[in-house]
LUMROFI-840607 format. One line per 3 residues: number of its first residue (from 1); for each residue x, y, z of C-alpha. Coordinates in nm, 4 decimals, decimal comma, padded with zeros to 6 digits, always signed. Last residue first. Layout:
N
NUM) X Y Z | ...
***
This chain:
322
322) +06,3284 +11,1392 +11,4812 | +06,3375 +10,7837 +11,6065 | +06,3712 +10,8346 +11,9728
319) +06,0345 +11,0690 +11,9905 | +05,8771 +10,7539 +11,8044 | +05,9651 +10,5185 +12,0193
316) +05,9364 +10,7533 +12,3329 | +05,5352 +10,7847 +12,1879 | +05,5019 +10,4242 +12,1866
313) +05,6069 +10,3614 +12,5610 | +05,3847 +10,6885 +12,7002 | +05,0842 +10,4017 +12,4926
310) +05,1942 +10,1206 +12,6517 | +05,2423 +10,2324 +12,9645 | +04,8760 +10,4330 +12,9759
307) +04,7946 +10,0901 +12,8186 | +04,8523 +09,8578 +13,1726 | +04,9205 +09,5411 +13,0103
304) +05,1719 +09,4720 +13,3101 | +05,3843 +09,3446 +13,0092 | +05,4508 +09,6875 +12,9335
301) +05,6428 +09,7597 +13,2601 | +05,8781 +09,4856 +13,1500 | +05,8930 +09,6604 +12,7551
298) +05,9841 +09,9629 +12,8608 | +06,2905 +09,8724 +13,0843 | +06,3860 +09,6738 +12,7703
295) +06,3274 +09,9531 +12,5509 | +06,5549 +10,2236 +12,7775 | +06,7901 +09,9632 +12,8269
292) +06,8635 +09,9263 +12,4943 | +06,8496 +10,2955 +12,3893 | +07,1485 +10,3250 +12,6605
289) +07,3267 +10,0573 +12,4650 | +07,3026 +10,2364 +12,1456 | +07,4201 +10,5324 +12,2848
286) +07,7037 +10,3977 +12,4242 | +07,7820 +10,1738 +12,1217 | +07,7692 +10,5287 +11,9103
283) +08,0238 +10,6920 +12,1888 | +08,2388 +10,4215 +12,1451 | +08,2363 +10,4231 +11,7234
280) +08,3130 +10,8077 +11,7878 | +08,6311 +10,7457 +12,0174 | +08,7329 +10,4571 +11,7715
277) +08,7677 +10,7095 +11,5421 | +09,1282 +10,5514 +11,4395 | +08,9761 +10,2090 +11,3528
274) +09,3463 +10,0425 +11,2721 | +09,4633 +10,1550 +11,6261 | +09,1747 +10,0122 +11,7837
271) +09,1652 +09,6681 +11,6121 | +09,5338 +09,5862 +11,7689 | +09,6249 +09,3108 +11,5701
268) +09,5962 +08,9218 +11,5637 | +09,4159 +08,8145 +11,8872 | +09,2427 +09,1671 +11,8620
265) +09,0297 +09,0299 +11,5498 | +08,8888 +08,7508 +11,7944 | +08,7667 +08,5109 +11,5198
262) +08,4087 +08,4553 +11,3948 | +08,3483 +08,0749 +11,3705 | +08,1545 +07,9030 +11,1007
259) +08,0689 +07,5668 +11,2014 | +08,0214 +07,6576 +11,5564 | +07,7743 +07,4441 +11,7531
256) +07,4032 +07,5956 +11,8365 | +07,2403 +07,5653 +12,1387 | +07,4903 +07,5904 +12,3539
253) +07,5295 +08,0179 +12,2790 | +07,8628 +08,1293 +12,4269 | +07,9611 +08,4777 +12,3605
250) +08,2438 +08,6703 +12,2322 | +08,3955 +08,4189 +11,9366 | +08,0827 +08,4648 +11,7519
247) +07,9265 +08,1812 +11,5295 | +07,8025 +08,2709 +11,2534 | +07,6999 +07,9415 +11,0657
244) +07,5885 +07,7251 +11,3959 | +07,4010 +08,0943 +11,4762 | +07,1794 +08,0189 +11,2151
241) +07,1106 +08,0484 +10,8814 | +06,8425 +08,2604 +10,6825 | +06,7772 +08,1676 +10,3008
238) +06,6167 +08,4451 +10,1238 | +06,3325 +08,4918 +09,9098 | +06,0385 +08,3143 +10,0275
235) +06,0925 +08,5613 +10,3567 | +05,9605 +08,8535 +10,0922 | +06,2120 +09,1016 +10,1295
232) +06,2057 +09,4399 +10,2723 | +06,3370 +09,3565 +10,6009 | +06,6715 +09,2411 +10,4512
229) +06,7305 +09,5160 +10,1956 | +06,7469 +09,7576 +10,5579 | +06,9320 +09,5037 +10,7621
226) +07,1958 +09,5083 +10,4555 | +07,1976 +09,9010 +10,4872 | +07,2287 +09,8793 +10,8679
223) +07,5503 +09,6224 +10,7991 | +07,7187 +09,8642 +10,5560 | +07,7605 +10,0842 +10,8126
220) +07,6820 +09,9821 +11,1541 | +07,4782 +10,3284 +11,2805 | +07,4590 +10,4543 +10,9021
217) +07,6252 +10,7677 +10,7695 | +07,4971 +11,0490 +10,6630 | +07,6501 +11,3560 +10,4926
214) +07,3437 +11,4184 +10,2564 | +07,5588 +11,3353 +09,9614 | +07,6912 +11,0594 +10,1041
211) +07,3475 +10,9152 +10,2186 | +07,2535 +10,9113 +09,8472 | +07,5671 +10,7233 +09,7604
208) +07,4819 +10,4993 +10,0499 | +07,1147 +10,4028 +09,9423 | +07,3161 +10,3837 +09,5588
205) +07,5858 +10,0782 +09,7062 | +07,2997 +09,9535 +09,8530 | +07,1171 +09,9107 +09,4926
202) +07,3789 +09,8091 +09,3183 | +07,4847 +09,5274 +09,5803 | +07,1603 +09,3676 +09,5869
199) +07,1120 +09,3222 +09,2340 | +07,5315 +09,1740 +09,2141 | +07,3447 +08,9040 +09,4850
196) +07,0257 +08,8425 +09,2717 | +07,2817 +08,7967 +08,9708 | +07,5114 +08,5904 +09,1475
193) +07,2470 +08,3234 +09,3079 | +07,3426 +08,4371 +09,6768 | +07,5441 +08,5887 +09,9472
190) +07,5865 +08,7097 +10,3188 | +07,8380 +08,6333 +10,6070 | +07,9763 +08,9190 +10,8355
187) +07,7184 +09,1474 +10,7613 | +07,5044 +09,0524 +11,0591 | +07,1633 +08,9886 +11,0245
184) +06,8736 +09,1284 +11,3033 | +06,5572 +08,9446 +11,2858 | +06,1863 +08,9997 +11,3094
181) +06,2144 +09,3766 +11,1918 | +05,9839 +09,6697 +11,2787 | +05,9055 +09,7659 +11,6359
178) +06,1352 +10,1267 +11,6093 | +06,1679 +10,2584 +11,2648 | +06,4196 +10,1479 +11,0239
175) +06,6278 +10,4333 +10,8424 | +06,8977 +10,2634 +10,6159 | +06,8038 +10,5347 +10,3481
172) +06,9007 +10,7495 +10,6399 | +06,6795 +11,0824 +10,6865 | +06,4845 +10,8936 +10,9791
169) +06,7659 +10,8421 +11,1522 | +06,6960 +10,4992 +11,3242 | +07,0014 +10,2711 +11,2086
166) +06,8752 +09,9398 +11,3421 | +07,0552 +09,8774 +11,6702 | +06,8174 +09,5957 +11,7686
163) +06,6760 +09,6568 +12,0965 | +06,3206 +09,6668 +12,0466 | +06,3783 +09,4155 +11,8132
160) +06,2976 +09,1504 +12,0955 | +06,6215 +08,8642 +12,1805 | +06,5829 +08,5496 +12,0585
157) +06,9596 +08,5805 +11,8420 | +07,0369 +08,9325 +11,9335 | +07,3996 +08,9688 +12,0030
154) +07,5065 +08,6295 +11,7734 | +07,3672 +08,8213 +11,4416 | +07,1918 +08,5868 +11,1624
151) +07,2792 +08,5007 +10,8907 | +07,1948 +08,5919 +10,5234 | +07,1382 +08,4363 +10,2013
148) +07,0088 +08,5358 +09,8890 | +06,7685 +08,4101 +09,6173 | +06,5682 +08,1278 +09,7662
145) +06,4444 +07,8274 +09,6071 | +06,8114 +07,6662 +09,6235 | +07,0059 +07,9184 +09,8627
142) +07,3367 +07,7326 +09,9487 | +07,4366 +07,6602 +10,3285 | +07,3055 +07,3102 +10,3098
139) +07,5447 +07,2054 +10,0315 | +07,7800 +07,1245 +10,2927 | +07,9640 +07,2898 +10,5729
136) +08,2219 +07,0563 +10,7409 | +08,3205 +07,2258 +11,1181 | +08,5701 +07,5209 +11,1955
133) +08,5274 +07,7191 +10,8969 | +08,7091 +08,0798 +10,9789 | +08,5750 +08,4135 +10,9434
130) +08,8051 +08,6884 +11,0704 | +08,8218 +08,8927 +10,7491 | +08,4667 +08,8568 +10,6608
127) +08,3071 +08,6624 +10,4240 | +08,1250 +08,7766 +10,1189 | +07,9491 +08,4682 +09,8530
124) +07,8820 +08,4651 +09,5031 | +07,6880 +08,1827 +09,3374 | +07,6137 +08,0467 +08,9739
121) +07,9728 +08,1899 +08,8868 | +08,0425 +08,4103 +08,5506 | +07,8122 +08,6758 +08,6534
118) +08,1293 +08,7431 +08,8897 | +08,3538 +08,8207 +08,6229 | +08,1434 +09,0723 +08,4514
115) +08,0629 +09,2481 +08,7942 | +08,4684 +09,2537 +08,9218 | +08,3862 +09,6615 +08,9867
112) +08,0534 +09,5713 +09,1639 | +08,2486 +09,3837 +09,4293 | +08,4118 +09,7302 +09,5344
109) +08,1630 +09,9028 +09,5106 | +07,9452 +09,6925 +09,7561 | +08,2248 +09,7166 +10,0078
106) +08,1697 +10,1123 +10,0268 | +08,0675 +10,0719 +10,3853 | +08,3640 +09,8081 +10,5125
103) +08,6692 +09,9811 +10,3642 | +08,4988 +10,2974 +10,4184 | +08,4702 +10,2565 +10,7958
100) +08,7597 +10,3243 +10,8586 | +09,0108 +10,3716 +10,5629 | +08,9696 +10,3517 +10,2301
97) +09,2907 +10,1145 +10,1856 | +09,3228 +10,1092 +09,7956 | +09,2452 +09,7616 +09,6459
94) +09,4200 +09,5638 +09,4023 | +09,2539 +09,2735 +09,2801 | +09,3475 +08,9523 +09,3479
91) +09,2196 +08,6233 +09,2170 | +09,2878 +08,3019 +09,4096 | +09,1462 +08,0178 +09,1977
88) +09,4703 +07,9538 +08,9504 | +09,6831 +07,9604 +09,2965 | +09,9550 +08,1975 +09,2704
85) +09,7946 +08,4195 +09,5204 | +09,8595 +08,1324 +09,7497 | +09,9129 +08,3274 +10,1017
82) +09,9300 +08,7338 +10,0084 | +10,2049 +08,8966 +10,0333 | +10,1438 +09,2016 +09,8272
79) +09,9008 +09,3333 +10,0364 | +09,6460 +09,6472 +09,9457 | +09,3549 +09,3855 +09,9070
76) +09,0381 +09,3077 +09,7645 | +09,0218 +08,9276 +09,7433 | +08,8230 +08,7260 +09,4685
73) +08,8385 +08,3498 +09,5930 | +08,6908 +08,1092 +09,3238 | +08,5286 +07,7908 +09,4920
70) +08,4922 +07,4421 +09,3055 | +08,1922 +07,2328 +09,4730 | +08,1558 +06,9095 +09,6392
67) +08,3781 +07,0340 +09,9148 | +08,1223 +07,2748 +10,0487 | +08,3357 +07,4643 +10,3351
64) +08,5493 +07,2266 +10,5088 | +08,9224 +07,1714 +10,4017 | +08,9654 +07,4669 +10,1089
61) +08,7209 +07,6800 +10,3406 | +08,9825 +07,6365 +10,6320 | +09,2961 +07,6829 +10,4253
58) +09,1665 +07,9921 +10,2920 | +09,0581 +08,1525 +10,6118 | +09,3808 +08,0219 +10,7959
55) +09,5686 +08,1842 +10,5458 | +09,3843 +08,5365 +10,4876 | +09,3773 +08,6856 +10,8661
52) +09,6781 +08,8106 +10,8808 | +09,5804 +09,0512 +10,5393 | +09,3662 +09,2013 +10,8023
49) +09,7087 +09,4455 +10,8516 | +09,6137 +09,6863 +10,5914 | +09,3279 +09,5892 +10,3468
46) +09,1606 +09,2256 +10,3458 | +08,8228 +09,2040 +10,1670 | +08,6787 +08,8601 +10,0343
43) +08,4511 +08,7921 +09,7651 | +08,4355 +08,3946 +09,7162 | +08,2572 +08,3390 +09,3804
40) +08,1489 +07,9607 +09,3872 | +08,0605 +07,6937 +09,0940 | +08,1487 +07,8060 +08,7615
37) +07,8980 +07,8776 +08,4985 | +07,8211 +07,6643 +08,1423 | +07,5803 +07,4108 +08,3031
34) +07,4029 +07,6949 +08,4870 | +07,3473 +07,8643 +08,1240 | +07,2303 +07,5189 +07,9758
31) +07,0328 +07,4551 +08,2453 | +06,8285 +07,8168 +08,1829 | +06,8315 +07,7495 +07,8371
28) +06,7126 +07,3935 +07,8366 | +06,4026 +07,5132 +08,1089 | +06,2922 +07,7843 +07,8488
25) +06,2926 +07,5871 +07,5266 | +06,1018 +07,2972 +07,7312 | +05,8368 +07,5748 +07,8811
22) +05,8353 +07,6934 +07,4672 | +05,7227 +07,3508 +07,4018 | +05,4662 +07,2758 +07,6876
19) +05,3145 +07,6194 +07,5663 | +05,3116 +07,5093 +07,1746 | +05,1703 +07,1500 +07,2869
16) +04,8833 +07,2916 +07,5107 | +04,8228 +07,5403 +07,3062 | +04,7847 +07,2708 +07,0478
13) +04,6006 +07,0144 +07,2506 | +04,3355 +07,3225 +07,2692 | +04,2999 +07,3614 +06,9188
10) +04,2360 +06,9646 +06,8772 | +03,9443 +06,9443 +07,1014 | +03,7788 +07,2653 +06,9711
7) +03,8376 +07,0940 +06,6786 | +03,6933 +06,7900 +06,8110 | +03,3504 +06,9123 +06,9384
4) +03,3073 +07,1734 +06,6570 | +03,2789 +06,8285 +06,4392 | +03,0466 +06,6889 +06,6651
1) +02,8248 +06,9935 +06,6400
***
């Protein structure tokens, strides 16, 4: 019996030993792969005149954004003057001008074309044109636990997602219905560990595809797509920043300082004349904006708790969806 006793003993030091091993084997590997990676992939878009916006964006991330770490700048451009393109960390790769709002919805192709060098970087990061780093940004904006990042959107910080403009065609692959979401991201500023980042961007760039071919495209683009990946993640998996990290140059929020600023596009160009269906992007906002009111009117006679209201309220939600 005694003897039993101590084999038993000594088989189960063994698992023990052979899993604690293998756990060892497995942790090595994944430092050693880290150890071997660059820093920070920068992916950066700038076709037709938003090459403007290129040197103070540089110079500001160079200054403030995560000093501690080396930073690779990938930029998708048309321009052939661009600001330190003979810098060994300023990569360019030659873009054709898609247009509006191709060059923003198909950006997810366009990253997935430099795939093989981005898997080279621990993290990859997308910035719009007008972003600028006003403030010192440390390690603090990087994912650790999480996967991804995202931030959030300036127009609807605290407000109800009754009146986020979700894309709500129910034959979009963007399609969120009314009352779902907790928070609206803006695809100004998003990233993440590269691989879970180059993840996301094959299967958006496939949502739109699919749109494509069933002549559809979303309310905001690549933004309702992004809003669409968002809500189905598990919150343990992203990192969500605030306004401090998106800050918009149209409204005042003194809650938060800027340490990422959004510049005023029109400052540098006339927006309208480089988004020729302006008309159409209008008449979207309009509707949009007259859905806002709707829901917001909605939601004060809701709060009556009379549920006649609440129940007329539900069915305009869904009429409005379809």
């Amino acid at each position: 019996m005694q003897k039993t006793y101590y084999i038993l003993i000594f088989l189960i030091l063994l698992i023990f030993r052979i899993r604690a091993k293998d756990e060892y084997k497995s942790l090595r590997k994944k430092y050693s792969i880290n150890k071997n990676k660059k820093d920070i992939a920068i992916v950066y878009i700038c076709l037709g005149k938003y090459d403007v916006l290129w040197k103070e964006f540089y110079e500001s991330m160079k200054e403030k954004f995560i000093t501690s770490m080396t930073k690779d700048y990938y930029i998708f451009t048309d321009s052939k003057n661009i600001y330190k393109k003979e810098e060994d960390n300023v990569h360019i790769i030659e873009q054709k001008d898609l247009g509006w709002p191709g060059n923003t919805l198909y950006r997810f192709n366009m990253f997935l074309s430099q795939k093989e060098e981005l898997l080279k970087f621990k993290y990859i990061f997308f910035f719009n044109a007008n972003v600028i780093c006003k403030q010192e940004v440390g390690e603090e904006f990087l994912p650790k636990n999480e996967r991804l990042l995202f931030v959030q959107h300036g127009n609807f910080y605290n407000e109800s997602n009754l009146i986020f403009t979700y894309e709500r065609n129910v034959n979009s692959t963007a399609y969120i219905p009314f009352g779902k979401g907790k928070h609206y991201v803006q695809g100004s500023i998003n990233g993440g560990k590269a691989n879970d980042f180059l993840q996301m961007c094959e299967v958006l760039k496939n949502r739109i595809a699919e749109d494509d071919k069933n002549n559809i495209v979303a309310i905001w683009h690549d933004e309702s797509h992004l809003n669409r990946y968002f809500l189905d993640l598990d919150p343990s998996q992203y990192r969500l920043l605030n306004i401090s990290y998106n800050y918009p140059c149209w409204k005042n929020i003194p809650e938060f300082e800027p340490k990422i600023f959004l510049r005023d596009k029109n400052k540098y160009f006339d927006v309208s004349k480089i988004k020729n269906n302006l008309i159409n992007i209008n008449k979207i906002k309009r509707k949009s904006s007259k859905y806002q009111k709707f829901l917001l009117l909605c939601k004060k006679k809701c709060q009556n708790n009379n549920r006649k209201l609440k129940k007329y309220c539900k069915k305009c939600f869904l009429d409005m969806s379809n």
